[in-house]
C-alpha positions as CSV (number, residue, x, y, z in Angstrom):
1,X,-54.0,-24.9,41.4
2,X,-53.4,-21.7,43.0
3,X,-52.3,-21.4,46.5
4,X,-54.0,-19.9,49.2
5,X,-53.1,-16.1,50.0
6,X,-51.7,-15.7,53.0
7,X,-53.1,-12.7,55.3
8,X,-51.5,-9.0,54.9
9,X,-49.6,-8.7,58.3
10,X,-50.2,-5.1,59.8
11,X,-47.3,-2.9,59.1
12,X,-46.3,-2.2,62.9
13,X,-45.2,-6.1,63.3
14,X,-41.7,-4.9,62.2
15,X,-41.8,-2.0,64.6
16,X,-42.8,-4.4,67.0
17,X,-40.2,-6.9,66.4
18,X,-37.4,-4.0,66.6
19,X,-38.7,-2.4,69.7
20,X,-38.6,-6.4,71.3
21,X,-35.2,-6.5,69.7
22,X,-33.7,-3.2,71.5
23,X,-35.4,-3.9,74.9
24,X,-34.2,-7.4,75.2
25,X,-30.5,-6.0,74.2
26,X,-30.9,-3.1,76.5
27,X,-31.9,-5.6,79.7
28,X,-29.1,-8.1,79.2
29,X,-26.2,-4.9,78.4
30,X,-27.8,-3.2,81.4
31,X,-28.5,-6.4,83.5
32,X,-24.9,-7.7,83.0
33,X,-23.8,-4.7,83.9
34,X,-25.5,-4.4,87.6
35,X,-24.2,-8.0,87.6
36,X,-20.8,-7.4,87.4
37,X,-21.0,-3.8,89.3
38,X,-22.7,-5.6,92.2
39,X,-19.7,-8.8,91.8
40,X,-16.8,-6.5,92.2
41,X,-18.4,-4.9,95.2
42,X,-18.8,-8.0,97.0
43,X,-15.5,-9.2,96.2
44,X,-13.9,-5.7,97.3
45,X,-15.7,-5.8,100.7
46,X,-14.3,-9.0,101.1
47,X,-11.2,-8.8,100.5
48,X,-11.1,-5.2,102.4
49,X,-11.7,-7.8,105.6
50,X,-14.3,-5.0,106.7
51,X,-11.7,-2.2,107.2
52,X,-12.9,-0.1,104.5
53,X,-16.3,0.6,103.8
54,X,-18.6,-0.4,101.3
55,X,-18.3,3.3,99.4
56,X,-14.6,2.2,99.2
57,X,-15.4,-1.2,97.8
58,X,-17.9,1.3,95.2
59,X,-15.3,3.2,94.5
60,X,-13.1,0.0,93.5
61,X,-15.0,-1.2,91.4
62,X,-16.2,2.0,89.5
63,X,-12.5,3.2,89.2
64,X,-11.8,-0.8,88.1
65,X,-14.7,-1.6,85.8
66,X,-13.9,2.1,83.9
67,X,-10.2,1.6,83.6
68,X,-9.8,5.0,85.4
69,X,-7.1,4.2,88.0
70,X,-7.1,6.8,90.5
71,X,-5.4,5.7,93.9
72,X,-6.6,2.4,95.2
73,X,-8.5,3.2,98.3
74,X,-8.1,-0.9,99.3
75,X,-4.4,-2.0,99.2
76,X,-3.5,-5.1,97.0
77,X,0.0,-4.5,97.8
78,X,0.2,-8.1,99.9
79,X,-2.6,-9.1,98.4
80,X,-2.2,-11.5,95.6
81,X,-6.2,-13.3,95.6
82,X,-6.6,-9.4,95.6
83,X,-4.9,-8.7,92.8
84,X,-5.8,-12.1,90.8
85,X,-9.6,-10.6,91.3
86,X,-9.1,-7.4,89.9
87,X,-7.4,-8.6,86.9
88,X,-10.7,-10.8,86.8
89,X,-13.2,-8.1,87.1
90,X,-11.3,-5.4,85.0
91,X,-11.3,-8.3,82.0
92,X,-14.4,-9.3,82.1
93,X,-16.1,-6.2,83.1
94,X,-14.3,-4.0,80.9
95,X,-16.4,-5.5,77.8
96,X,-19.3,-5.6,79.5
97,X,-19.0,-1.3,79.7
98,X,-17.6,-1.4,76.1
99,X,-20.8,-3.2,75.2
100,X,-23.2,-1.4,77.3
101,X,-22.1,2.4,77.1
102,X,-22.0,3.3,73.4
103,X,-25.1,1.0,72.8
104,X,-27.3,3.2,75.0
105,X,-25.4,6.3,73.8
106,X,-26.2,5.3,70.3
107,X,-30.1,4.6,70.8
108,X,-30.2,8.1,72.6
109,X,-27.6,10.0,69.8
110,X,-29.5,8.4,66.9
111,X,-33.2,8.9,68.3
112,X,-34.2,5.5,68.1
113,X,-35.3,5.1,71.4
114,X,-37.8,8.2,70.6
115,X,-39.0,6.6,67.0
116,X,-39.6,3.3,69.5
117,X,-41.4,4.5,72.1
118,X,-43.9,7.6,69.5
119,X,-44.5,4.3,67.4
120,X,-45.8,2.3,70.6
121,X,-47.4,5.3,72.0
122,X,-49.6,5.8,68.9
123,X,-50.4,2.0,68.8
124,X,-51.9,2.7,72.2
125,X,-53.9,5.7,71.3
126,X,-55.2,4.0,68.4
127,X,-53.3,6.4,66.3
128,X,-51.7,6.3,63.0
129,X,-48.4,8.3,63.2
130,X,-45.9,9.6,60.8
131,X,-42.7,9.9,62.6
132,X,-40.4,12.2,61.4
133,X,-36.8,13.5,63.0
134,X,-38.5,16.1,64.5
135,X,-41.8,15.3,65.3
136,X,-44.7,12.5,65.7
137,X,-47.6,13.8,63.3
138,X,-51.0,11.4,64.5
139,X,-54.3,10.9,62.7
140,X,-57.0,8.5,64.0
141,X,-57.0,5.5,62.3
142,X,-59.6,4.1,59.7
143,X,-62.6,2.9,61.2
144,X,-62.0,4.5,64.8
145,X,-64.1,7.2,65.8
């Protein structure tokens, strides 16, 4: 007994599955990113006690989360909760930049992004493409006028 065939799949299911694939990794990286950005804020507003201003609580966290270390406009000097939550937010946001930078810098460096989005453009225009490093080459498809 032979069994049945099973359907071709059209070739841009792959495409499809890696552009899926990039965007979900690119919202989390990026999402956990804001996250983290927008938690050190809040905890350096609070612990400034509203003496500084929220572009110093910014500034905190921007100079924390990318391991800079240019003068602390906030003093932790007699500030140990201080302190114990910049230790916090340096550790775990530090990986969250080392995640998130060189992934986007890599989709942009390598030109996936651009193969992504010409492949999903095409599909739209009910083109077939040919996607090379240096340019999208279309053709209607097979059956469209």
């Amino acid at each position: 007994m032979i069994p049945p065939q099973q359907p071709s799949r059209p070739r841009h299911r792959s495409s499809d599955a890696e552009f899926a694939r990039i965007q979900r990794r690119l919202r989390l990286a990026l999402g956990a990113l804001i996250l983290v950005t927008l938690v050190g804020v809040l905890g350096f507003v609070i612990i400034a006690r509203g003496e500084h201003s929220v572009i110093d609580a910014i500034y905190m966290t921007i100079i924390t989360l990318t391991t800079v270390g240019f003068t602390e406009v906030i003093d932790m000097t007699d500030n140990p909760a201080g302190r114990i939550f910049t230790v916090v937010l340096l550790l775990g946001g530090m990986g969250i930049v080392a995640y998130t930078v060189p992934m986007v810098a890599a989709l942009f460096i390598e030109g996936q992004l651009h193969h992504i989005f010409a492949r999903r453009r095409c599909r739209k225009r009910s083109v077939r493409c040919r996607i090379t490093t240096s340019s999208v080459e279309t053709a209607p498809r097979r059956g469209m006028p």
